[in-house]
C-alpha positions as CSV (number, residue, x, y, z in Angstrom):
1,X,137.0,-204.4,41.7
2,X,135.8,-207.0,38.5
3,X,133.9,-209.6,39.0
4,X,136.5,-212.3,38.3
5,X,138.9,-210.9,40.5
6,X,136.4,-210.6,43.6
7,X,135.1,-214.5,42.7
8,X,138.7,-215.6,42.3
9,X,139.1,-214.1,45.7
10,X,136.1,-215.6,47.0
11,X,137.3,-219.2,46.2
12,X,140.6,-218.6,47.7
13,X,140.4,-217.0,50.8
14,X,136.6,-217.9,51.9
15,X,136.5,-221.6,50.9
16,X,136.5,-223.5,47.5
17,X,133.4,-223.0,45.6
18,X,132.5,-219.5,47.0
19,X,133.6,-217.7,43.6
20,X,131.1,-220.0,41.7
21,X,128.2,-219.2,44.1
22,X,128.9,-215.6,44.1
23,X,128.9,-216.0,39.9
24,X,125.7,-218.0,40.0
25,X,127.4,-221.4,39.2
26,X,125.9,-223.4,41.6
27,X,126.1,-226.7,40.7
28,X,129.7,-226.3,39.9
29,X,130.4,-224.7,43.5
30,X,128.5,-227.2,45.3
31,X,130.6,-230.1,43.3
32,X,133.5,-227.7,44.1
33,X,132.8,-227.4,47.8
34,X,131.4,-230.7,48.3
35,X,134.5,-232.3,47.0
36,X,136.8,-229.6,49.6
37,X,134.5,-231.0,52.3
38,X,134.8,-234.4,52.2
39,X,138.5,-234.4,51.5
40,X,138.9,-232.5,54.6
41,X,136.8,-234.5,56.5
42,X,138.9,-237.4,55.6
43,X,141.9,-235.8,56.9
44,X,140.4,-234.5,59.8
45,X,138.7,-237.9,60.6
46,X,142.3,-239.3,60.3
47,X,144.2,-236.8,62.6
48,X,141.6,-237.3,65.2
49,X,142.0,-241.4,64.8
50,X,145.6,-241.3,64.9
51,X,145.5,-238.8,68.1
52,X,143.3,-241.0,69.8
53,X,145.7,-244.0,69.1
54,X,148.7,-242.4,70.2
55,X,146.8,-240.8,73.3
56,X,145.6,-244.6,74.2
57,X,149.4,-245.9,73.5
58,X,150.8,-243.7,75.8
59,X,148.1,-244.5,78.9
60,X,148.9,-248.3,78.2
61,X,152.7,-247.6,78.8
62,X,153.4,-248.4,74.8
63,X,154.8,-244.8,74.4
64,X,156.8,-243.1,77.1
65,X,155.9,-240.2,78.6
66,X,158.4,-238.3,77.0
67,X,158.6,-235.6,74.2
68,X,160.8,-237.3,71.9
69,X,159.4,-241.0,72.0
70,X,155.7,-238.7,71.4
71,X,157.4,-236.9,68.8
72,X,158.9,-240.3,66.9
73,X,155.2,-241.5,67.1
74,X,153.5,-238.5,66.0
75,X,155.7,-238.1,62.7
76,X,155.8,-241.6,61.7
77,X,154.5,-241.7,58.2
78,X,151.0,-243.8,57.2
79,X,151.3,-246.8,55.4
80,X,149.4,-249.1,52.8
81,X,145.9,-248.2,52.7
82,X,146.0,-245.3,54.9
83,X,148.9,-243.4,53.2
84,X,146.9,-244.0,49.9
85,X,143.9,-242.5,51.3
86,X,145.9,-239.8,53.1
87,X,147.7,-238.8,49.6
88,X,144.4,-238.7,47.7
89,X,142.0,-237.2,49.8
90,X,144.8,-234.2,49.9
91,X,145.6,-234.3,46.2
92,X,141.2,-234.1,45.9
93,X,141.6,-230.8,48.3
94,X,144.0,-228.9,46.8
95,X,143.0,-229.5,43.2
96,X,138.8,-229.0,44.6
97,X,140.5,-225.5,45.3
98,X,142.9,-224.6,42.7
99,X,140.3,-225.4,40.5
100,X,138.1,-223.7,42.1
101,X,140.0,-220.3,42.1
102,X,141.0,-220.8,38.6
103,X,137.6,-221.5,37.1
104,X,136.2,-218.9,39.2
105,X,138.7,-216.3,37.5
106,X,137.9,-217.5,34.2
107,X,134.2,-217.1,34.4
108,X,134.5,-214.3,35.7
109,X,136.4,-212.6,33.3
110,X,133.9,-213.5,30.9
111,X,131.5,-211.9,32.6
112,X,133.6,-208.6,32.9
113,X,133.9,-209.2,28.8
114,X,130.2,-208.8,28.7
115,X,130.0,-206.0,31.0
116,X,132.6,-203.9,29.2
């Protein structure tokens, strides 16, 4: 398998950044998986919050105890602040790894070039 297919692969399926470290990018993969990291621990940070409000909500009688009053609460969209933070701390994720996988391929095909 070439190199810029196995880092492209790295980036994709391990985590964001793996391709660069496997190519000897380092500081690019650690920007790369740094960036992943903290945009995911936003997110996750978030759902656990928002759990833990609902969760306290429904022991204080403010939600029912049914499925579809849990349900309305659950998929109620952020706002303000929170829906900003929500939208860019994704947007950070997804480009940490499409970027990722794409510069991973590219440097790696250069490397193949060299190679062969």
């Amino acid at each position: 398998m070439k190199i810029a297919i196995k880092a492209a692969l790295l980036s994709a399926i391990v985590c964001p950044g793996a391709g660069h470290f496997y190519l000897k990018r380092q500081a690019v993969g650690k920007l790369i998986f740094v960036t992943a990291i903290a945009a995911l621990t936003y997110l996750t940070w978030h759902a656990y919050f928002r759990a833990q409000l609902i969760s306290e909500q429904i022991l204080n009688g403010e939600i029912p105890l049914q499925l579809n009053a849990i349900l309305s609460a659950i998929t109620q969209a952020p706002v303000g602040d929170v829906a900003t933070g929500i939208n860019v701390a994704s947007a950070a994720f997804i480009l940490a790894w499409g970027i990722g996988v794409a510069d991973a391929y590219r440097i790696g095909r250069q490397q193949d070039h060299k190679q062969g």
